[in-house]
N, C-alpha and C positions, 0 to 999 in steps of 0.2 A: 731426900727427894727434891726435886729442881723444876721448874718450868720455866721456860726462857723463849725467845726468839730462836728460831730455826739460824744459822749460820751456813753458806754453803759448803762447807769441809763435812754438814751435818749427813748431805744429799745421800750416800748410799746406806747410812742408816736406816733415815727414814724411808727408803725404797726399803727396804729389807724389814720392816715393822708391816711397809701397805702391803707385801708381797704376804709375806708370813700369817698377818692378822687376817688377809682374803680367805686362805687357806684352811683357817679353822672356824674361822666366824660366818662363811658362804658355803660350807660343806654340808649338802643334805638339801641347798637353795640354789646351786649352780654344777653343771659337770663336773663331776669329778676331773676327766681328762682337763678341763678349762681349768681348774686352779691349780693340777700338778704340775700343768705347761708353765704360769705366771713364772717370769721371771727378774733377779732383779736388777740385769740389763737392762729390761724393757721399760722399766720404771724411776730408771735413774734419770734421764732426761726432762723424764716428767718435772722434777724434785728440781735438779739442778735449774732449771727453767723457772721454776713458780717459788721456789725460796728467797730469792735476793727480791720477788713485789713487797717481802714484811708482813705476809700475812698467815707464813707456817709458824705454830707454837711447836714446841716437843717437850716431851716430859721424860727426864733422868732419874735413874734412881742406880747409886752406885757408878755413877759416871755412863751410864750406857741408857740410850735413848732406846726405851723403853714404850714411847707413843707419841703420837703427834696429834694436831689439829690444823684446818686452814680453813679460815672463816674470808671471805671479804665483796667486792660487790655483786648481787644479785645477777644472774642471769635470766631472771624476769622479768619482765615489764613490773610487774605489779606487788614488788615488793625489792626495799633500799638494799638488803644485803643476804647472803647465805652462809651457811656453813656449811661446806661443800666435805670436810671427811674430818672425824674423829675416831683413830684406830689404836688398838695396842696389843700388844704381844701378848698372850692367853695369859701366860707366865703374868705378867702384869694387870691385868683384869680383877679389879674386886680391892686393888690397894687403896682407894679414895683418890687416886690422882687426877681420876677423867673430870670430875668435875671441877678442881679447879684449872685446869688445860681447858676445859670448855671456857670458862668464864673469860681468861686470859685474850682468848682466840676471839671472842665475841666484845672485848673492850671496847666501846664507844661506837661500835654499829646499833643500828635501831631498826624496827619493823624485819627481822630476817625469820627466813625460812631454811627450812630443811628436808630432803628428802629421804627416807629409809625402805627398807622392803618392809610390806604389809605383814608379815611373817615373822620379822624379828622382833619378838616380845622384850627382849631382853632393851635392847636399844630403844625400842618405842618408851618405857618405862622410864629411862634414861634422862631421855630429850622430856619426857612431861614431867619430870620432875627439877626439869631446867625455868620452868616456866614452860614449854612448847606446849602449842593443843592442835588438834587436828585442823585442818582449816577447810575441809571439803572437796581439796583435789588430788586425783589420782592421776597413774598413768602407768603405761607396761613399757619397758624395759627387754630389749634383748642383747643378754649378757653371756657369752662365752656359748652362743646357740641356743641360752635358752631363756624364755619369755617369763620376766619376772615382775610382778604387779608392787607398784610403788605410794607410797603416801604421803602428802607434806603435813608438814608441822611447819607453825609461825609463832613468835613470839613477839610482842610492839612495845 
């Protein structure tokens, strides 16, 4: 098992982790119709765009990018940096690897935050065991039509 910098030859990989990992980890919290439609056309652009700023990790295991992270400057005022997605392939889920992809992704930022649906246990559990703790702000989110209530977590 591998963690490394993202590389752009990585891009439809890791569209293909965000695309897949939506699929099963947003099922039951978003339309169904909205996660069969993700595509990962749609998501390649994204990846080929935001991989060469150096702030996508991915995690291999068996040569095959099996999960990603992208940590880097806040889009807050009020806090230096985020970690905007840590996802992986169900398949890959529960191997130990998120945490150190988390750590990797999060190197030498300070005061970041995070946001997650208020709903996923699993992930909430995750991030507070990264250090994150709730920090008292909310907000709703409309995602694929449908309105999903969100929580940050901070860690300083």
């Amino acid at each position: 098992m591998t963690i490394r910098k993202a590389v752009l030859s990585d891009a439809p990989a890791v569209a293909a982790v965000h695309v897949r990992s939506w699929q099963t980890t947003y099922r039951g919290h978003m339309p169904d119709s909205f996660l069969d439609n993700l595509s990962l056309e749609a998501r390649l652009p994204l990846w080929q765009r935001d991989i060469p700023s150096g702030y996508v990790w991915v995690a291999l295991a068996d040569d095959e990018v099996v999960g990603f992270a992208c940590a880097g400057p806040s889009h807050e005022p009020d806090a230096a940096s985020e970690l905007y997605a840590i996802y992986f392939l169900q398949s890959a889920q529960g191997t130990g690897l998120a945490s150190p992809l988390a750590h990797a992704a999060l190197e030498g930022f300070t005061d970041t935050t995070l946001w997650v649906l208020t709903d996923n246990k699993r992930a909430r559990r995750f991030y507070e065991r990264l250090g994150f703790v709730l920090d008292g702000t909310t907000r709703q989110e409309t995602i694929g039509g449908a309105v999903v209530d969100e929580v940050r977590y901070r860690r300083s």
